[in-house]
GUBA-732298 format. One line per field, with one value per residue (C-alpha): residue number from 1; x, y, z. Coordinates in steps of 0.2 Angstrom, whole numbers. Each point is the difference from the previous one (the first is absolute). Layout:
REM GUBA-732298
pos [NUM;...] $
east [X;...] $
north [Y;...] $
up [Z;...] $
END
This chain:
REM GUBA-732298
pos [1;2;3;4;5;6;7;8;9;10;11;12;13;14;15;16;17;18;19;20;21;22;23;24;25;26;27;28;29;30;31;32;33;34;35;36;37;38;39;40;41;42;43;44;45;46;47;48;49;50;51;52;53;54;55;56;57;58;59;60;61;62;63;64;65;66;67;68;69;70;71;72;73;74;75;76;77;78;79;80;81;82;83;84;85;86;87;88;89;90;91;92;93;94;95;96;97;98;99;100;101;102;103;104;105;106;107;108;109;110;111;112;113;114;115;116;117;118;119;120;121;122;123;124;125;126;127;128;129;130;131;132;133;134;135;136;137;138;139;140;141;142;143;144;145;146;147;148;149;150;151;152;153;154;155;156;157;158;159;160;161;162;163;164;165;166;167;168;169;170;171;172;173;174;175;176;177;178;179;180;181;182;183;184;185;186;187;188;189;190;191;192;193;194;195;196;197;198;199] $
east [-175;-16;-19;-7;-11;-5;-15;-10;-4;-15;5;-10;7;-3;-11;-10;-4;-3;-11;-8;-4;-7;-12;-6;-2;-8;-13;-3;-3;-16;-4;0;-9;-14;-1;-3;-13;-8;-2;-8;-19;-11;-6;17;12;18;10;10;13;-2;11;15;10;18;10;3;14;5;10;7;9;12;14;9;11;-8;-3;-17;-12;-12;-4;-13;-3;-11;-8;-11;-9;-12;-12;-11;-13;-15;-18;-14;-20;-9;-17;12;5;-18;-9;17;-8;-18;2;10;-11;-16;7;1;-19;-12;-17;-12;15;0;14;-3;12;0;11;12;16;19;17;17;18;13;11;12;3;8;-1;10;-8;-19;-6;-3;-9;-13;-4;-20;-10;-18;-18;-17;-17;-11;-19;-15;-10;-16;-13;-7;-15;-4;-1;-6;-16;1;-4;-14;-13;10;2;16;0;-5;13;15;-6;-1;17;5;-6;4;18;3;20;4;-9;8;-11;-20;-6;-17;-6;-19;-4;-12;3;-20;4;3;2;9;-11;-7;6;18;5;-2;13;17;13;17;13;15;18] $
north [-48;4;1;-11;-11;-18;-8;-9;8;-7;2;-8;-16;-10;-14;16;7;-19;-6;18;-4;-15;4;15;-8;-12;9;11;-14;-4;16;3;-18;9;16;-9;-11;14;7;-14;2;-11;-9;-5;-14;1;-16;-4;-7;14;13;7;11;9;10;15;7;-1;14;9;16;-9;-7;-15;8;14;2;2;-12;2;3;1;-13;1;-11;0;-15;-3;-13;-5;-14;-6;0;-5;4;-15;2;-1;-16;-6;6;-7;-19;4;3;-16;-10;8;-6;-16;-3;-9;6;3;0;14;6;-2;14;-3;-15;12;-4;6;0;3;-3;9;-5;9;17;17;13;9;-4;4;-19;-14;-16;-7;-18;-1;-12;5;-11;4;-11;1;-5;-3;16;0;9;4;9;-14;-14;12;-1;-18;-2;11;-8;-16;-9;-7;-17;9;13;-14;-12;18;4;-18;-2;18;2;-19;-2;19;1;-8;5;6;7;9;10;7;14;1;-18;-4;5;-18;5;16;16;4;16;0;14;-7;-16;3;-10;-3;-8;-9;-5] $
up [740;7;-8;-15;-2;0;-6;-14;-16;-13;-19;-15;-6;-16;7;9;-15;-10;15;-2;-19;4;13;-9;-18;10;6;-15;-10;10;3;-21;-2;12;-10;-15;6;8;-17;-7;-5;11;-13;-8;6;2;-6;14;-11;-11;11;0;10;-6;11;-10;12;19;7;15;0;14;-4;7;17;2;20;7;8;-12;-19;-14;-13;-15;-15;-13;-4;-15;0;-15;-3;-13;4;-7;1;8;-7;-17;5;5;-16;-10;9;-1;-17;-6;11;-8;-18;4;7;-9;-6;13;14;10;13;19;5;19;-3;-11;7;-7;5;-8;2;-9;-15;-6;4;-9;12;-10;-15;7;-4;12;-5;11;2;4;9;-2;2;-2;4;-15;0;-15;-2;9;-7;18;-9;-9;17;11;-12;-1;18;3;9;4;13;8;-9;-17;3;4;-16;-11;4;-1;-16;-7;5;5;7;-1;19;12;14;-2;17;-1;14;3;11;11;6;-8;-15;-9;-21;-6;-5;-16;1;-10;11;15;-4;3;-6;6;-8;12;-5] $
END
């Protein structure tokens, strides 16, 4: 007998096509994580433990056996999530924390601070509920009108025992600068004193 051949073939096993589906659903599932958060207005936050991915169907027109030393694979991936709008969330704190000042209080909102954890969560329902942490300084009004007028023509001493006496532990610190260095009381002039409150 004479021709032939001998030699290695490639065909398509299960595990091949099972290591197939892993690595691709794999790698479609960040790749739709990405696509969603890419559509995501800026000023919304995604909750991390508010999203979900479902494989919708994996696929390859291959079948186990078939010789060839390579072959296509396909899925479809969907990935869905809750967001919220932040500045929602802040005005949702400020808000309470306004409610609960007292008369004359007013909110210093550099000092805003708020965070959140997540509670439960429906993703298929639309609803999550958010525990919040949230803090705000508060100060007594200062009628700046009224104290810038009280000082006119003072000197340093006057203007620390005004302020003293006016506001008395409301100020923690009273620090009055003059400009030029000989000028040694404050001008008469209402708009030529500028004052500056610190917190």
């Amino acid at each position: 007998m004479t021709g032939g051949y001998t030699g290695k073939i490639t065909k398509v096993t299960d595990d091949d096509l099972q290591g197939a589906n892993d690595v691709l659903v794999k790698k479609s599932t960040a790749e739709a994580i990405d696509a969603l958060k890419s559509q995501i207005p800026s000023d919304y936050t995604l909750i991390d433990s508010a999203l979900s991915t479902d494989t919708v169907s994996t696929s390859s027109p291959t079948k186990s056996g078939t010789v060839t030393d390579k072959f296509n694979y396909q899925s479809t991936i969907k990935a869905s999530g809750l967001a919220f709008k932040k500045s929602d969330l802040d005005q949702f704190a400020k808000d309470y924390i306004a409610s609960q000042l007292q008369n004359g209080e007013k909110l210093l909102d550099s000092s805003f601070q708020v965070s959140y954890t997540a509670g439960t969560v429906d993703v298929s329902g639309g609803k999550a509920t958010l525990n919040l942490t949230f803090s705000e300084g508060s100060y007594q009004n200062v009628d700046e009108n009224s104290v810038v007028l009280s000082l006119l023509g003072k000197n340093a001493n006057q203007i620390n025992q005004t302020i003293s006496s006016n506001m008395g532990d409301q100020v923690s610190k009273i620090k009055v600068n003059f400009w030029p260095f000989w000028v040694t009381s404050a001008p008469a002039n209402q708009k030529a004193v500028k004052l500056e409150l610190k917190f």
